[in-house]
SEMI-314365 format. One record per residue: residue in one letter; x, y, z of N, C-alpha, C, CB in turn. Coordinates in steps of 0.2 Angstrom, whole numbers, padded with zeros to 4 digits, always signed. Each point is the difference from the previous one (the first is absolute). Last residue first. Glycine has a CB too. Layout:
N
AXYZXYZXYZXYZ;...
***
This chain:
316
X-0025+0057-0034+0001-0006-0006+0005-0005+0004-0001+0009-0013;X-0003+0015+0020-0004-0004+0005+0001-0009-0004-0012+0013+0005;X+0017+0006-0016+0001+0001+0005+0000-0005+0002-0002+0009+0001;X-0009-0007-0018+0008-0001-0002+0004-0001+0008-0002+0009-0012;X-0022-0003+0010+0001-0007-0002+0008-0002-0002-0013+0001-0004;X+0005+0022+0010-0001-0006+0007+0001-0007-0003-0011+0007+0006;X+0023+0016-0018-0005-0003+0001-0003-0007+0005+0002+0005-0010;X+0017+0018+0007+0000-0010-0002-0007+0001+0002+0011-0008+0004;X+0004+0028-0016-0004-0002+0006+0001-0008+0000-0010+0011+0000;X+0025+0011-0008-0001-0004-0003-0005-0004+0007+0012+0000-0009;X+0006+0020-0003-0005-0001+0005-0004-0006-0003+0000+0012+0004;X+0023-0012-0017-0005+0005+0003-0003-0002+0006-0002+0003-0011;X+0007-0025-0003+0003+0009-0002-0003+0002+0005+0001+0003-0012;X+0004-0026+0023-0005+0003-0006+0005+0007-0003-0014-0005+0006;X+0019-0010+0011+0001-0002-0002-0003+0002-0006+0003-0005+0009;X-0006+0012+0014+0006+0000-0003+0002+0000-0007+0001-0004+0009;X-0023-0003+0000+0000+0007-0002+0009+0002-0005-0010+0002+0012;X+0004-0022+0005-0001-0002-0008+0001+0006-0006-0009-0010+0006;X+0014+0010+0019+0005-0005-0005-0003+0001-0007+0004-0010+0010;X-0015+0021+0009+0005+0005-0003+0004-0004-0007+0001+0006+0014;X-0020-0019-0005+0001+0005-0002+0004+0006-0003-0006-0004+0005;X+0011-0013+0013-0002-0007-0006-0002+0010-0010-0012-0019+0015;X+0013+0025+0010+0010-0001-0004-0001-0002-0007+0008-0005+0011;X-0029+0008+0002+0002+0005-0002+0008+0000-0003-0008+0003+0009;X-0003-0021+0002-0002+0001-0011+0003+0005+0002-0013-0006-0008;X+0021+0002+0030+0002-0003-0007-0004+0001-0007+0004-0010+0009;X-0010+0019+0011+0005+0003-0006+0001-0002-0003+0004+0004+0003;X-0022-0009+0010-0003+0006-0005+0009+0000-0003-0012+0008+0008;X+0008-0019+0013-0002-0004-0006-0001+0002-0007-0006-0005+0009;X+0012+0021+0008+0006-0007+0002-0001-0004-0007-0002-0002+0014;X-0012+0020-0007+0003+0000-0006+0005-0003+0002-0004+0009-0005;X-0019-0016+0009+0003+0002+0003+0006+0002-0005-0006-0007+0011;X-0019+0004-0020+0006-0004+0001+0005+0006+0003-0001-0010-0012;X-0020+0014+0003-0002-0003+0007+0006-0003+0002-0011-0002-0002;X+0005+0017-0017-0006-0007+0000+0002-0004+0007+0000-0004-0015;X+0014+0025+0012-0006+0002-0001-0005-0005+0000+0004+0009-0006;X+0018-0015+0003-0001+0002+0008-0007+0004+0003+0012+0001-0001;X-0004-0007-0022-0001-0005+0004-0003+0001+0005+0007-0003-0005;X-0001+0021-0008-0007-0003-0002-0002-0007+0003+0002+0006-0010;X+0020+0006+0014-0008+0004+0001-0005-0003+0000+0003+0008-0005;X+0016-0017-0002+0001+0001+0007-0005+0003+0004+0010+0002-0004;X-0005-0001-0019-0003-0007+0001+0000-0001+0006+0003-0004-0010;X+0003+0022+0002-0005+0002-0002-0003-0009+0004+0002+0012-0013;X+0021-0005+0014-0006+0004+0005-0007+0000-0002+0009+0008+0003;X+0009-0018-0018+0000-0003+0007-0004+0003+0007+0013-0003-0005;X-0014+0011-0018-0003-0006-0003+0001-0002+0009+0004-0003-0017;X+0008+0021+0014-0008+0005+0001-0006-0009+0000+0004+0017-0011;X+0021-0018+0008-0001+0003+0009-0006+0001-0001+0012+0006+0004;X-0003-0010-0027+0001-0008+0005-0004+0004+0008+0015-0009-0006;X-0012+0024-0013-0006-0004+0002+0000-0005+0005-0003+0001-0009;X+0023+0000-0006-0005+0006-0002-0006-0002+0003+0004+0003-0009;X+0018-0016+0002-0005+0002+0009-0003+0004+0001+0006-0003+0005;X+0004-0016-0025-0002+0011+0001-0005-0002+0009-0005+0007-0020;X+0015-0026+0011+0001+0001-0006-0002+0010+0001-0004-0015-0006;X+0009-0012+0018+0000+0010+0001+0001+0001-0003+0002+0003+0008;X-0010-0029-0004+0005+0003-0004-0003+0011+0002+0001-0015-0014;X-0008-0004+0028+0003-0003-0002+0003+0002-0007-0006-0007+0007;X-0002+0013+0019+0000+0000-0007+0003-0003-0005+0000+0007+0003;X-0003-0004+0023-0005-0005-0006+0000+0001-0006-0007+0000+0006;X+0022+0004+0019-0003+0003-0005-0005-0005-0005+0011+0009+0002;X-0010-0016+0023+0005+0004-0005-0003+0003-0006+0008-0007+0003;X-0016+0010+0022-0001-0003-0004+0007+0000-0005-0014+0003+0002;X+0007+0001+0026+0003-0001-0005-0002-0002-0004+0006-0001+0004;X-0013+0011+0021-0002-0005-0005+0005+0002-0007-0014-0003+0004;X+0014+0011+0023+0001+0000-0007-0001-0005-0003+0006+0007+0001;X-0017+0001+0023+0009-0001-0001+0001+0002-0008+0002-0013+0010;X-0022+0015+0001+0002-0005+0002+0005-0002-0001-0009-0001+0000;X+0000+0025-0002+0000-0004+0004+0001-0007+0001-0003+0009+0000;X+0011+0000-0021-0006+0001+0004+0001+0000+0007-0007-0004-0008;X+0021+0002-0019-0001+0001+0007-0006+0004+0004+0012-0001-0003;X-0005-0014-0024-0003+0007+0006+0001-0001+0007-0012+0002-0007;X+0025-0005-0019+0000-0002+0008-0004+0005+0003+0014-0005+0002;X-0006-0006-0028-0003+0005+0004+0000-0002+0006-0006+0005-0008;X+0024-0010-0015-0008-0001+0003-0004+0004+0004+0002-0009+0000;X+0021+0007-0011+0000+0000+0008-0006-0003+0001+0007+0011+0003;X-0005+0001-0023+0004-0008-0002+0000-0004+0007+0010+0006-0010;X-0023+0017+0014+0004-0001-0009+0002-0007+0003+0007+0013-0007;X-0020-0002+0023+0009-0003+0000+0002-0002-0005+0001-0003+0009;X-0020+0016+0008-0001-0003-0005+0006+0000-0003-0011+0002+0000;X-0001-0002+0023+0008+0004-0003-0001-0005-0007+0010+0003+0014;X-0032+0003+0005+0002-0004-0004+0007+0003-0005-0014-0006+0000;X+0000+0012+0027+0006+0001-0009+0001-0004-0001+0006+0008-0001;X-0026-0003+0019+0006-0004-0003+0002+0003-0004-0003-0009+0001;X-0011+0019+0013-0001-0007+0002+0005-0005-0001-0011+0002-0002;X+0016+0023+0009-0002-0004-0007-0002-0006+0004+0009+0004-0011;X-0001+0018+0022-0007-0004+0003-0002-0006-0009-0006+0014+0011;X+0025+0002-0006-0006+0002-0004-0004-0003+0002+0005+0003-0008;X+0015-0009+0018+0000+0007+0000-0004+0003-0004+0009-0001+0003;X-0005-0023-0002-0003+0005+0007-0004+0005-0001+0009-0002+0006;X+0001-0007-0025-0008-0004+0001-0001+0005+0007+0000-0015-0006;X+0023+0017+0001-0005+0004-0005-0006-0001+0002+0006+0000-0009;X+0009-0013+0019+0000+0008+0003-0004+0003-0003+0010+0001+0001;X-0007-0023-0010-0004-0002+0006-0001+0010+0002+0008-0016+0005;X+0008+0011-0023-0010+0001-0002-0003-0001+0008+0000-0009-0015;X+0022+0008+0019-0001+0008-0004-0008-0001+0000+0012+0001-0010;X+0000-0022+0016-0002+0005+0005-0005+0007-0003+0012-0004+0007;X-0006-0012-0023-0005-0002+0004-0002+0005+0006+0003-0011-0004;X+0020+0014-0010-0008-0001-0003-0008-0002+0003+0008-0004-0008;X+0015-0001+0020-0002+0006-0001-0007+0005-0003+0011-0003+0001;X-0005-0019-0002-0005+0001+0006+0002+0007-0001+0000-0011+0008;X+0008+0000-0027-0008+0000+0002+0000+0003+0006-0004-0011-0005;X+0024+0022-0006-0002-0005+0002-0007-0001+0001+0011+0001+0004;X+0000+0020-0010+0004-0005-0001-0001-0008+0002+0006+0009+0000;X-0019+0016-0007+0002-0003+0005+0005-0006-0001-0010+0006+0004;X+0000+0021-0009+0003-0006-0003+0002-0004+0005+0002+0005-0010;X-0023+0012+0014+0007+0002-0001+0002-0007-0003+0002+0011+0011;X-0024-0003-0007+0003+0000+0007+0009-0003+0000-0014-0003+0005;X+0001+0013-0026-0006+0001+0008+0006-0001+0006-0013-0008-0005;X+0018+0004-0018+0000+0006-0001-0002+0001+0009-0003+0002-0016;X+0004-0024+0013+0007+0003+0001+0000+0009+0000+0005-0013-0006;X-0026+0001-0003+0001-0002+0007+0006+0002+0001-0008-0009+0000;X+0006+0011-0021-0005+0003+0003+0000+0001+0008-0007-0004-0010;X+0020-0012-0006+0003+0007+0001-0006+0005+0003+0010-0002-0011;X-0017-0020+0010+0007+0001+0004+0002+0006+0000+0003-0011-0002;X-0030+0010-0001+0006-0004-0002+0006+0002+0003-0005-0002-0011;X-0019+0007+0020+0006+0000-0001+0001-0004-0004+0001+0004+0007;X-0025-0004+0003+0006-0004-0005+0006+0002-0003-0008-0006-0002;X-0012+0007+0027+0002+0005-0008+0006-0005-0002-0002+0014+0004;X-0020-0016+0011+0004-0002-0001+0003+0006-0006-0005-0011+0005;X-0011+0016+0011+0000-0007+0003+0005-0003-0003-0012+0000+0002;X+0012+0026+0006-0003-0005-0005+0001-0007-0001+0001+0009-0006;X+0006+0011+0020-0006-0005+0002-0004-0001-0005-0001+0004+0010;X+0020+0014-0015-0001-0002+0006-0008-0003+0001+0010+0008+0003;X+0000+0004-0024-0001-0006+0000-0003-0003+0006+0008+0000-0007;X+0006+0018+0007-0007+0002-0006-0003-0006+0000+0005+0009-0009;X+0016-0011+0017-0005+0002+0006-0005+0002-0003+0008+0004+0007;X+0013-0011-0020-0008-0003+0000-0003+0002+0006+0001-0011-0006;X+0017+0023-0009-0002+0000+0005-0005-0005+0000+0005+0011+0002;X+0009-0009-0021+0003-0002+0007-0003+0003+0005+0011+0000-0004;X-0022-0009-0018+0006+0006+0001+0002-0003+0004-0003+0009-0003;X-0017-0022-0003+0004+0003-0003+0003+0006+0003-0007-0004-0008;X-0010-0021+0008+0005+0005+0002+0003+0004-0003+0000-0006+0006;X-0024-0009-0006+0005-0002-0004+0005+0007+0001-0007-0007-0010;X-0012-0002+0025+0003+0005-0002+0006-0003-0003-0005+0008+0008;X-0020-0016+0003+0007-0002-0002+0003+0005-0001-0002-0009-0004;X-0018+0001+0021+0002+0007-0003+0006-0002-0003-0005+0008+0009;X-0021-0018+0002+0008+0000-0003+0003+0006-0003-0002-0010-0001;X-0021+0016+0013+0003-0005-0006+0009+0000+0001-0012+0004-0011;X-0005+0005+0029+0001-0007+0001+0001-0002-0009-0008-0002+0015;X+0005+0026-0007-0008-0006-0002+0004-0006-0001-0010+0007-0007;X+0025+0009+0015-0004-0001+0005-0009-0002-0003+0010+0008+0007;X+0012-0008-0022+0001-0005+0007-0007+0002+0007+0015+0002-0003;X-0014+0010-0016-0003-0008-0002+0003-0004+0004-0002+0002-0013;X+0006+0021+0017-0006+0000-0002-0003-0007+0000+0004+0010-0005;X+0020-0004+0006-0003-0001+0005-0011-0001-0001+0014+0008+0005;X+0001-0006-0020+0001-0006+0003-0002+0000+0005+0006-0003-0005;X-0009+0023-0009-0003-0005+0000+0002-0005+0003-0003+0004-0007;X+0015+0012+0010-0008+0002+0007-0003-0008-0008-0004+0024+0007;X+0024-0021-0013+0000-0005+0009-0006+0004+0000+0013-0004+0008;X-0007+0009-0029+0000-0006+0002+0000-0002+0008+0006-0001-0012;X-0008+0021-0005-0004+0001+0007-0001-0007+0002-0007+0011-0003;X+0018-0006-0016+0004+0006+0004-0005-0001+0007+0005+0012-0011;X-0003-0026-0013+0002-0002+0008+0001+0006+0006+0007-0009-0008;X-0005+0012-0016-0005-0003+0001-0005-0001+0004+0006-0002-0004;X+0017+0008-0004-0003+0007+0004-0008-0003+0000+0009+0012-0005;X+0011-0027-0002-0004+0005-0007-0005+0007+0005-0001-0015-0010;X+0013-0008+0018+0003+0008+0002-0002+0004-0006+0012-0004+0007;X-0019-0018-0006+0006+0000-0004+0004+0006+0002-0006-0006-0009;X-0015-0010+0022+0003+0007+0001+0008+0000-0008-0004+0000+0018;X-0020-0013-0008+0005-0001-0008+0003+0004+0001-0005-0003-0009;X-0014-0010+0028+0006+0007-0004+0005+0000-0002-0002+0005+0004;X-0022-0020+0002+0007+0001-0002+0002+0007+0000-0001-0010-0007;X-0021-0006+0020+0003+0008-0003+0007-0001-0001-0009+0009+0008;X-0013-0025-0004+0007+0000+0000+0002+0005-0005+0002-0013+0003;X-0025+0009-0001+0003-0006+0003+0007+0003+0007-0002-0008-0014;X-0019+0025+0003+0005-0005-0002+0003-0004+0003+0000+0005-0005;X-0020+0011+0007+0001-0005-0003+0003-0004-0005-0005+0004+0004;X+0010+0014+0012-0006-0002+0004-0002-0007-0006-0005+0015+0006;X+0019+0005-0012+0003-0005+0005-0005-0005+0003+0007+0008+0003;X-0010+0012-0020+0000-0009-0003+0004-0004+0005+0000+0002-0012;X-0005+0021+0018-0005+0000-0003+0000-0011-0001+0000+0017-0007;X+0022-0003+0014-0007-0002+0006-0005-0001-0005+0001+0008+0010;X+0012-0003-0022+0005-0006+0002-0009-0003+0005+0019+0006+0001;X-0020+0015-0014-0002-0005-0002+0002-0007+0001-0003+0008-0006;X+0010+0011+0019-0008+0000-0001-0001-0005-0003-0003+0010-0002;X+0027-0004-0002-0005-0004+0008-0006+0001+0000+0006+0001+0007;X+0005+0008-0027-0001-0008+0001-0003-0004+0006+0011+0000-0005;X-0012+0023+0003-0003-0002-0005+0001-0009+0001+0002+0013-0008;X+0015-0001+0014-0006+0004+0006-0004-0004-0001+0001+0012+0000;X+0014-0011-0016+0002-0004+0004-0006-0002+0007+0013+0006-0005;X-0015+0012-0012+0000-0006-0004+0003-0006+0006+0003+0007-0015;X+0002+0015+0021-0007-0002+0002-0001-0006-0006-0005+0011+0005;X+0026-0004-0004+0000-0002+0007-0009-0002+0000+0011+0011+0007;X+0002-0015-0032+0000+0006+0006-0004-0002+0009-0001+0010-0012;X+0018-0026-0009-0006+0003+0003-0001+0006+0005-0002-0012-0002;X+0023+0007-0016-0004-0002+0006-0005+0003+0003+0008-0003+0002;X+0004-0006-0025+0001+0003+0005-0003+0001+0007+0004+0003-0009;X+0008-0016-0017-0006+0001+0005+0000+0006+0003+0001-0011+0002;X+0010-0008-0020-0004+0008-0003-0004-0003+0007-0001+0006-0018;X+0024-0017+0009-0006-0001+0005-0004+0008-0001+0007-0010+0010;X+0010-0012-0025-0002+0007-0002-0006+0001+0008+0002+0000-0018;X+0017-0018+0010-0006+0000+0004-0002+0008+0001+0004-0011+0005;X+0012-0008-0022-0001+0007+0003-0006+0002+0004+0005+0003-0009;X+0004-0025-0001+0003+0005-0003+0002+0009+0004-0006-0008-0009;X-0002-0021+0013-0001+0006+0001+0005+0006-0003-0006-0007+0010;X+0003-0016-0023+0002+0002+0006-0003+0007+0002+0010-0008-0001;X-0014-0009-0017-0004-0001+0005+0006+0003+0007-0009-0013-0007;X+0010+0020-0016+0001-0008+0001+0001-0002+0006+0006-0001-0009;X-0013+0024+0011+0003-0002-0005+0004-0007+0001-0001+0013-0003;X-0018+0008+0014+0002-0006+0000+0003-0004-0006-0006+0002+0009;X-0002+0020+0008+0002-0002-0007+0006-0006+0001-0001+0013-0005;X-0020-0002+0022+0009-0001-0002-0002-0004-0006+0007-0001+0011;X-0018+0020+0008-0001-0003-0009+0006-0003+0000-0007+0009-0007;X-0010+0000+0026+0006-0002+0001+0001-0004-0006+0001+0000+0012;X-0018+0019+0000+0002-0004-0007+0006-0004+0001-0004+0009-0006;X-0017+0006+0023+0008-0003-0001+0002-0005-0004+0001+0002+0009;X-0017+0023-0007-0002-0009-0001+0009-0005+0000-0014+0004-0010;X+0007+0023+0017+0003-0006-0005+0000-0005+0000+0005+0005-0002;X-0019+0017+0013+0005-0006+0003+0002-0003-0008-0008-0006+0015;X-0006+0024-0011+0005+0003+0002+0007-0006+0000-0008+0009+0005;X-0016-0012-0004+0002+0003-0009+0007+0003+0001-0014+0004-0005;X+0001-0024+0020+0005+0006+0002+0002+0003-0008+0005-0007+0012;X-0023-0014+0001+0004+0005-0007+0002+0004+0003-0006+0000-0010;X-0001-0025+0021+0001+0007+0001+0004+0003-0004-0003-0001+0010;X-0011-0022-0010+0007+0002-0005-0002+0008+0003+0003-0010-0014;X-0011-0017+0015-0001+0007+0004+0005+0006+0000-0006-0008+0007;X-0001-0020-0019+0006+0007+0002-0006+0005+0003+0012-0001-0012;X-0012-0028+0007-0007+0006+0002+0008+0007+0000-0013-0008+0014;X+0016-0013-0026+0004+0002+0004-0006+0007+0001+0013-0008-0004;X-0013-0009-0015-0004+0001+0007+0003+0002+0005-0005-0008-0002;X+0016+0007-0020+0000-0006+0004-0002+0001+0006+0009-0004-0006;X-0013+0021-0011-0001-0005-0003+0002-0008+0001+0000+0010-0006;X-0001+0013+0017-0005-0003+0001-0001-0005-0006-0004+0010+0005;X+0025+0000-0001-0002-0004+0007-0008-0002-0002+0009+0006+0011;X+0002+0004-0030+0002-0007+0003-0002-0001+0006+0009+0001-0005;X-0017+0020-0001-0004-0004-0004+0007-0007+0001-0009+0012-0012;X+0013+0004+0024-0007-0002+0003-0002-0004-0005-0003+0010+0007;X+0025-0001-0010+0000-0005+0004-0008+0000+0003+0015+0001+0002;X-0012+0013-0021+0002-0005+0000-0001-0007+0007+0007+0009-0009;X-0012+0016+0010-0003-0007-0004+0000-0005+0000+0001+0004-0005;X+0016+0011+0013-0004-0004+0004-0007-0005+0001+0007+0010+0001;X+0012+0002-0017+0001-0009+0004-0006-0002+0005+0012+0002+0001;X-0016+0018-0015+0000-0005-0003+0002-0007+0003+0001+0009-0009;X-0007+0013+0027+0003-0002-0007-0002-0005-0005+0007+0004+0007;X-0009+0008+0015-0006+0001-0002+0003-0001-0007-0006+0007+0008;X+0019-0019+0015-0004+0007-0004-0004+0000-0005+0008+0003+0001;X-0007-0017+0021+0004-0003-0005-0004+0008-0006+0003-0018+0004;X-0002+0001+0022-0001+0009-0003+0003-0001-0006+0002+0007+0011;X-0012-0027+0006+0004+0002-0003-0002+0007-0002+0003-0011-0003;X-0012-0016+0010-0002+0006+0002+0005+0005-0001-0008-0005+0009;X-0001-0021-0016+0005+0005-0001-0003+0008+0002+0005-0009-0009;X-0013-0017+0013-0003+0005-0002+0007+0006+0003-0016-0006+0001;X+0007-0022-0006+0007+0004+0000-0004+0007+0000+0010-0009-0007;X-0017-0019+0011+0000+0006-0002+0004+0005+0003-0009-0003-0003;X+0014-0024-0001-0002+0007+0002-0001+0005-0003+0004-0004+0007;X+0008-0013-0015-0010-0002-0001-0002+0005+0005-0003-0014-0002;X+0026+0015-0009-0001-0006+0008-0005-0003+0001+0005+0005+0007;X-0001+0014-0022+0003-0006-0004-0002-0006+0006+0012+0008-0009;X-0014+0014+0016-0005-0003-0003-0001-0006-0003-0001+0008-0002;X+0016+0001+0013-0002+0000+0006-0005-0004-0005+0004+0011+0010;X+0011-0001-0023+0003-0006+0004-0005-0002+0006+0013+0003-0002;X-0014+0016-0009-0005-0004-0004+0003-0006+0002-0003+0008-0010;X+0008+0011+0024-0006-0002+0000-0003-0004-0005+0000+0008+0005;X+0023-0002-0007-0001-0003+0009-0008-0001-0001+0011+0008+0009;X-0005+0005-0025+0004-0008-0001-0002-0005+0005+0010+0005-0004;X-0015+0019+0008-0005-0002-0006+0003-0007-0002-0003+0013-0004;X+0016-0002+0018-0003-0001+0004-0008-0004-0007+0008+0011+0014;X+0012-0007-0027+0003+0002+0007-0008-0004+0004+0009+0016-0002;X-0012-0016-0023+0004-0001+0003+0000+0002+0007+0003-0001-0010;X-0018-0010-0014+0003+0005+0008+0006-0003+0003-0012+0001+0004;X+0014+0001-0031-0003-0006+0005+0001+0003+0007+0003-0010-0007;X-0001+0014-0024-0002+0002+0004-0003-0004+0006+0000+0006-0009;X+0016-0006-0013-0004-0005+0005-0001+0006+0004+0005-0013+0000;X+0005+0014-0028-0001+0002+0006-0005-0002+0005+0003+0008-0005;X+0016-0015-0019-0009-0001+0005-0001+0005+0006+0000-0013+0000;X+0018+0014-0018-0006+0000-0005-0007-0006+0005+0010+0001-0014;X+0016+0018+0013-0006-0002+0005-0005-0004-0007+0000+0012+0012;X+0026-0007-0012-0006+0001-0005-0005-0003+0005+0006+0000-0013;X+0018+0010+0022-0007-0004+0000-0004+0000-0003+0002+0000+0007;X+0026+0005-0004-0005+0003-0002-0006-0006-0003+0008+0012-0003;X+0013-0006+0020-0002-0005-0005-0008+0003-0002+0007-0011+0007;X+0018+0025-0001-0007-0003+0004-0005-0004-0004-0001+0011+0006;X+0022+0007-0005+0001-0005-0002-0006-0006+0004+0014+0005-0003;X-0019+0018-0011+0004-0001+0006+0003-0007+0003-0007+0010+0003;X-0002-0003-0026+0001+0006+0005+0002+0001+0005-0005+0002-0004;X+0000-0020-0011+0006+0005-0003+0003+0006+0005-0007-0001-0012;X-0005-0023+0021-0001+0005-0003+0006+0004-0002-0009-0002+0005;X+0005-0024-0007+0004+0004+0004-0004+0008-0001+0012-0008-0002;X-0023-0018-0004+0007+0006-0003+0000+0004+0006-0001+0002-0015;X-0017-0019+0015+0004-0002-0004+0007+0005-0003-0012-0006-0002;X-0011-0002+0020+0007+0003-0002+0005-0002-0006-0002+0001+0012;X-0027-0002-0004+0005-0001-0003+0006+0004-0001-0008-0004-0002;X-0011+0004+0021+0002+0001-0009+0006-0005-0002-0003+0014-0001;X-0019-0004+0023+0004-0007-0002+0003+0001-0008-0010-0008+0008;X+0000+0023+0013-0001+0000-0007+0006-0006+0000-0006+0014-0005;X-0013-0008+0027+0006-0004-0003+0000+0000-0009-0001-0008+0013;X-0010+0019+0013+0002+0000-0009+0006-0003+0000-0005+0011-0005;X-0010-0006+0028+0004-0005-0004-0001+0000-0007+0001-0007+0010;X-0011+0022+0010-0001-0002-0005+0005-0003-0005-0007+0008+0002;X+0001-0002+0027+0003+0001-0006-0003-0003-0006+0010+0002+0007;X-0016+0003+0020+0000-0004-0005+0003+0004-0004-0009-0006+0002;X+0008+0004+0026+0003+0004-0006-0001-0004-0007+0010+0006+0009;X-0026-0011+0014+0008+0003-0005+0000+0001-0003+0005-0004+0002;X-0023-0013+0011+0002+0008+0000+0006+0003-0002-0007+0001+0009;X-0011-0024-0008+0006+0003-0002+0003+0007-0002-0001-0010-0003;X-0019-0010+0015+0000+0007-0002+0008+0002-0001-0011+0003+0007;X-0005-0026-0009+0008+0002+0004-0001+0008-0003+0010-0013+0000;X-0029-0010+0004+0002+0008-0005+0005+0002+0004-0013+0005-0004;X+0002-0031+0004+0001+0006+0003+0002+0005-0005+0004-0006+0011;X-0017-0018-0017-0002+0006+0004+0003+0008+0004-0006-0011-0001;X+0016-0006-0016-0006+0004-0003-0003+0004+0004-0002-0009-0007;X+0017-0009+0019+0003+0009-0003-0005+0002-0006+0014-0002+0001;X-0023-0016+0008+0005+0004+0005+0002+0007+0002+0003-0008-0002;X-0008-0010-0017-0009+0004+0001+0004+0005+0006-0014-0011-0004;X+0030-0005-0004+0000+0006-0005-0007+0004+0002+0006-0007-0012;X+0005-0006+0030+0000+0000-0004-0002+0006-0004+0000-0010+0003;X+0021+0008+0010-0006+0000+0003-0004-0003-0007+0002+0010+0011;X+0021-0018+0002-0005+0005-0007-0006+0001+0001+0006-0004-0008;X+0021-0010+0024-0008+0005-0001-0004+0002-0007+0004+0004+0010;X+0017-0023-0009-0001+0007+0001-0008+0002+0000+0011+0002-0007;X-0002-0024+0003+0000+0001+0007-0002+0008+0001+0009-0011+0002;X-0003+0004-0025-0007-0005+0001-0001+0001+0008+0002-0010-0010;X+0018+0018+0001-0006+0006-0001-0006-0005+0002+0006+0009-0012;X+0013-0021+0012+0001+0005+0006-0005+0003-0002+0011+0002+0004;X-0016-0025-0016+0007+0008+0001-0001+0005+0003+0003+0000-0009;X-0006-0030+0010-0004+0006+0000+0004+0006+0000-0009-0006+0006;
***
């Protein structure tokens, strides 16, 4: 029998029935794809005859179609300008169900991240953004409080996009109507974070925080300091090639990694917090919850770009 046959899951009507609210920073992922074939005259730079362009959510909008892709419901909450991206990304999320709640800002720029792509390598990463103003933000809490009430499991997609500026009065918020709380991390202060139920650093994310360390137990003391010192339920340390390790109160659990070829890690951290979400939303502790979460991150790896899984691949 294979270790995954002993792993918790829930079933598919489980998660059909919960809804994960995902609050962050979204972007718009272009991708032009050509053909290289010469040099340019004019500077010494490969010159791209484009002949596809892809259009696919990105930042915290990724994160909420991964929630969907699971059979949960996904309801993206966000600020995003009075532009053509921003079209754009409501006619894709409404065309993989993804409810959105999209605070405008005609002052805001929708956040573009275009790369050019040639014999399938990343070329260039072109970014067009900027940042939301104070009341568009103002705006988001209202409508945080408004959709707290009927949802499972509340995520946050922080990319440090100015998103995020009233992130702990919400945690606190949905810590006191009793929903889980995850938070995909970002910068060097997590006190913004304090008394969420879990957050998923990766290695250089978590060293930005409480500094480099040289050994597990050091490693272990550190995350143990941090969990105090914010009131976390857990961090999960997510470890490229390492795998992942949450620490809780009951000491640590270990996974290894699952991949089985890494082809673009684009997404791998939004695919591992979304599946984290949505489990823990049907009822699975997040002990039982990481491993598909690693099993998840492994298969995404492996693809171009941003990328989701589906329950029957997963779970297969």
């Amino acid at each position: 029998m294979s270790v995954t046959a002993t792993w918790l899951r829930p079933a598919p009507e489980a998660l059909a029935a919960r809804r994960v609210l995902v609050v962050g920073d979204v972007m718009l992922d272009r991708y032009w794809h050509g053909a290289v074939d010469r040099i340019s005259p004019e500077a010494p730079v490969p010159v791209v005859r484009v002949n596809r362009e892809e259009e696919r959510l990105g930042g915290a909008a990724n994160v909420a179609l991964n929630v969907r892709a699971l059979g949960a419901q996904a309801t993206l909450l966000t600020v995003v300008g009075d532009d053509e991206p921003a079209r754009r990304l409501r006619t894709l999320l409404e065309a993989q169900d993804v409810r959105a709640v999209l605070g405008a800002d005609a002052q805001l720029r929708t956040i573009v991240k275009l790369r050019v792509i040639g014999r399938q390598q990343q070329l260039v990463r072109i970014d067009f953004e900027n940042q939301p103003t104070h009341e568009v933000l103002a705006q988001l809490l209202d409508d945080f409080e408004r959709e707290l009430p009927s949802h499972d499991a509340v995520l946050f997609s922080d990319y440090g996009k100015g998103g995020l500026a009233h992130v702990g009065r919400m945690i606190t918020m949905a810590s006191e109507a009793g929903k889980p709380v995850l938070v995909d991390p970002k910068g060097s202060d997590y006190s913004r974070y304090a008394g969420a139920d879990l957050i998923t650093p990766n290695r250089a994310e978590l060293a930005q925080v409480v500094g480099p360390w040289g050994s597990e137990d050091e490693l272990r003391e550190r995350a143990r300091a941090l969990r105090d010192r914010l009131g976390l339920a857990a961090l999960l340390l997510t470890r490229s090639e390492e795998g992942m390790t949450l620490y809780d109160a009951e000491g640590e659990r270990h996974v290894d990694a699952d991949a089985r070829e890494v082809f673009d890690v684009t997404g791998a951290g939004d695919t591992v917090i979304a599946t984290m979400a949505a489990l823990i939303a049907a009822g699975l502790p997040a002990r039982d919850a990481m491993p598909w979460a690693n099993r998840a991150g492994g298969i995404v790896v492996g693809r171009f770009g941003t990328a989701s899984v589906g329950y029957d691949e997963l779970f297969a």
